[in-house]
N, C-alpha and C positions, 0 to 999 in steps of 0.2 A: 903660405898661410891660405884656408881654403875659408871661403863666403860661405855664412848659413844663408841657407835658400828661406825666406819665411813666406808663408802661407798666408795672403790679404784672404780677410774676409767679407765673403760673398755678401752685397748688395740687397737690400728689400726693393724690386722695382722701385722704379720714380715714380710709376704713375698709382704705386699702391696707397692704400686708405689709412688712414693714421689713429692711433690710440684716441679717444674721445670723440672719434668722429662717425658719424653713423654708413653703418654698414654697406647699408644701400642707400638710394635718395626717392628709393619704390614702395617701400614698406618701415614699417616701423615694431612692427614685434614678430618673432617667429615662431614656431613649433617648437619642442628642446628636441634636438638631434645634432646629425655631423654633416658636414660633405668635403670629399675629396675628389678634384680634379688637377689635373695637371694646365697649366694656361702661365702664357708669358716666362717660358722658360723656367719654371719650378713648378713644384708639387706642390700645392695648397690645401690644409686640412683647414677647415672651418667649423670650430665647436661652437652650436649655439645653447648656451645654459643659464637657467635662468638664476638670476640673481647671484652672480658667481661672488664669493667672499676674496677678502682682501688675500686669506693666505693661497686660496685657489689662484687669484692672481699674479701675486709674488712668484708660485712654484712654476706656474708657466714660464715664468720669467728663468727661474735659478736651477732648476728642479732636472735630475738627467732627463731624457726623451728614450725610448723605447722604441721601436717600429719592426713589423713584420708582416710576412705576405703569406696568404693560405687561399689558392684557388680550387672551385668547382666547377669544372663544365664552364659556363659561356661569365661568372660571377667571380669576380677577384675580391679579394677582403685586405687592407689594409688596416692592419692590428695597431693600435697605439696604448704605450702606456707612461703618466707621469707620474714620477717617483712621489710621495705624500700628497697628489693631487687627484688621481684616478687610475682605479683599474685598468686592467688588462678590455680593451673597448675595442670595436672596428664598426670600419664604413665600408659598407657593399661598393661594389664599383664596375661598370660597363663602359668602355667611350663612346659606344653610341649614345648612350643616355645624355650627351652633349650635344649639343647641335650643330650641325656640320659645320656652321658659320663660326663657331667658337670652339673645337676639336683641333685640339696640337695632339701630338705625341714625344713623347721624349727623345731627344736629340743626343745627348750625352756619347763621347764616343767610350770604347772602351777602357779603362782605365781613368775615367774622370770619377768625378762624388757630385750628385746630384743634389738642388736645394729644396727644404722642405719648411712651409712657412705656414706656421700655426697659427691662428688670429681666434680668440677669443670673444666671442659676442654675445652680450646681455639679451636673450630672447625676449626680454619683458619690455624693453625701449629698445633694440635694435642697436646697442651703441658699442664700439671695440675698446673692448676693456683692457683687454693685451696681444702683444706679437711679437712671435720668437724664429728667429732664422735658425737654424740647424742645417749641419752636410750630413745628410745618407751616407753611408758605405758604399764602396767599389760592387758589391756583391748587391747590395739593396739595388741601387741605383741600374745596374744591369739588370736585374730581375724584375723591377718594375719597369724595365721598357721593353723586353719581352713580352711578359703578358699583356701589354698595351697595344703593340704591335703584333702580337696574335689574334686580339679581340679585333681591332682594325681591319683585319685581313677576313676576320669570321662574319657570316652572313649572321646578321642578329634577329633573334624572333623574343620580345618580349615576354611570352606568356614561358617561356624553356628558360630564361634569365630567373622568373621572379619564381620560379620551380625550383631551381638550383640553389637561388637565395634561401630557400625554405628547408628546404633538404640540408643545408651547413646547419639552420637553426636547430633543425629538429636533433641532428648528431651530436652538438655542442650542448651540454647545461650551461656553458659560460662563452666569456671569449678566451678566458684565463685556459680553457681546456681547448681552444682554438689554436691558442699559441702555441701550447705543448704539439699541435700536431704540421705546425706553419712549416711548408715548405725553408722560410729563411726570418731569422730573427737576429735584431742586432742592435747596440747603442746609436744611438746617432750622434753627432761631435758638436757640441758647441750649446 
């Protein structure tokens, strides 16, 4: 008789922020935007949107997850999409734009699924409305530490970053027509 192997799942750090609690303890509303960094052993996307409704909330929650990568020059784009929750969207990304003191890069060896931890935040009071752990793909999770560790290794010049940023916008009328052209797109599990 042979043992099913089961698959635990992956952890929210201990020391991360919790549903009703505010974001930062620095600020209290922010711009509507994204950010994605990678820090404490996972990939963190941060939506800041205001006044997000109960079903935008829920879908974060229930809702597949989407993710894809489309890079330019010294500019990676991490593409996200939630099924009844939002389009096909991306967050520009650099690691130098992190400060050396807070700059990881991804460790993941070959053959692992890297974690990706979505948090939701009410840009109007700063507060987390939701947070959803998902595993990357073998192929995602490789591909975004390549280009991380590409950028890492590249001499960065800001003004040739926010050129290349501009230069994807100007190509794309969407992100939806991003994706169609993403090096790598994929579900993510969970």
């Amino acid at each position: 008789m042979s043992e099913i192997h089961v698959f635990t799942r992956p952890d929210i750090p201990a020391d991360s922020r919790r549903i009703g609690e505010a974001w930062s303890t620095e600020y209290n509303r922010y711009d509507e935007g994204v950010r994605y960094l990678y820090h404490n052993g996972a990939h963190e996307l941060t939506l800041f949107w205001p006044s997000p409704s109960p079903a935008e909330i829920n879908g974060l929650r229930d809702q597949p997850v989407s993710i894809g990568l489309y890079s330019h020059g010294p500019a990676a784009f991490l593409l996200y999409k939630i099924d009844d929750v939002c389009e096909w969207s991306d967050a520009a990304f650099n690691v130098h734009l992190i400060p050396d003191a807070e700059r990881k890069l991804p460790e993941e060896p070959t053959g692992e699924r890297a974690r990706l931890i979505i948090t939701l935040v009410d840009a109007a009071d700063g507060i987390i409305k939701g947070r959803r752990l998902v595993s990357l793909d073998k192929v995602m999770t490789q591909a975004l530490r390549h280009v991380m560790t590409e950028q890492a290794g590249s001499h960065f010049v800001r003004p040739l970053y926010d050129i290349a940023v501009q230069e994807t916008y100007d190509r794309f009328p969407d992100t939806d027509a991003m994706a169609g052209a993403a090096e790598i797109v994929e579900a993510t599990l969970g």
